[in-house]
N, C-alpha and C positions, 0 to 999 in steps of 0.2 A: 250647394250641391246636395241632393238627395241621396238619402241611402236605401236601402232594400234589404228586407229581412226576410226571411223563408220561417214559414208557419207551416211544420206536417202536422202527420194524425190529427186534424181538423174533423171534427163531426160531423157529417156529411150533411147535416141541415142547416149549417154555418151556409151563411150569405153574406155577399160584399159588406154591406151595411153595418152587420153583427161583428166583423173583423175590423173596421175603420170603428167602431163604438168601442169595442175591447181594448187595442191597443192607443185609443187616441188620449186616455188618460197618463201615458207615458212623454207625448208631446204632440205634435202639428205631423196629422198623417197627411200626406201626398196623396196617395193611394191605396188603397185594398182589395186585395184580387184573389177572388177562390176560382183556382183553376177546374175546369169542366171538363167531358169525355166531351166532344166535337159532335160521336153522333150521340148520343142519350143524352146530353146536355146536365147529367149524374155530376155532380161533385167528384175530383178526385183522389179527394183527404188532404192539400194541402194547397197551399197559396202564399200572396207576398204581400206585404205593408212597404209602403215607400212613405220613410219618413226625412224631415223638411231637412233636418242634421244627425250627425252621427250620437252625439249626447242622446237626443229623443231613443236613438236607434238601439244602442250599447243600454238604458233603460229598460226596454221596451225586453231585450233579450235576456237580463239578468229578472226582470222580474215577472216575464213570461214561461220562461223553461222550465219546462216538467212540473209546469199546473196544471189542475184540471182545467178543461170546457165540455161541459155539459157529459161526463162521466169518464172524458182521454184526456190524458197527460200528453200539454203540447211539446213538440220538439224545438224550439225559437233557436235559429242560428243566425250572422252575417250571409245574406246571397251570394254565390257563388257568381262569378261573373260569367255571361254569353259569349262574350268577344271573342276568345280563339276558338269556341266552340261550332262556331258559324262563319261562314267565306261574306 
């Protein structure tokens, strides 16, 4: 089962790429996702790693948080889940 980590204050010239490169030395990313403005297509300072288990994930969060990237200290937490947030 995959887990999902929330990545804020991301530097807005982070791209998918650059997030799956960063955190995939804590273990086997799933995915990397820098979320966008829908219309300017702008970065909107954060995103999510899906990684393959929670060891990668719990890793990825302790030796992410409140490092720099590229001059912001990220915020790395557990994702919050969608499910009751949506019918």
């Amino acid at each position: 089962m995959s887990v999902k980590v929330f990545v804020g204050n991301l530097p807005f010239g982070v791209t998918d790429e650059k997030l799956k490169e960063e955190f995939g030395r804590f273990g086997s990313v799933e995915s990397a996702r820098v979320v966008t403005d829908k219309h300017t297509g702008r970065s909107r300072g954060y995103g999510f790693v899906e990684f393959a288990d929670q060891v990668a994930a719990d890793a990825a969060i302790q030796g992410m948080n409140a490092q720099p990237m590229e001059g912001r200290n990220l915020t790395v937490s557990a994702a919050k889940s969608q499910a009751n947030e949506r019918p």
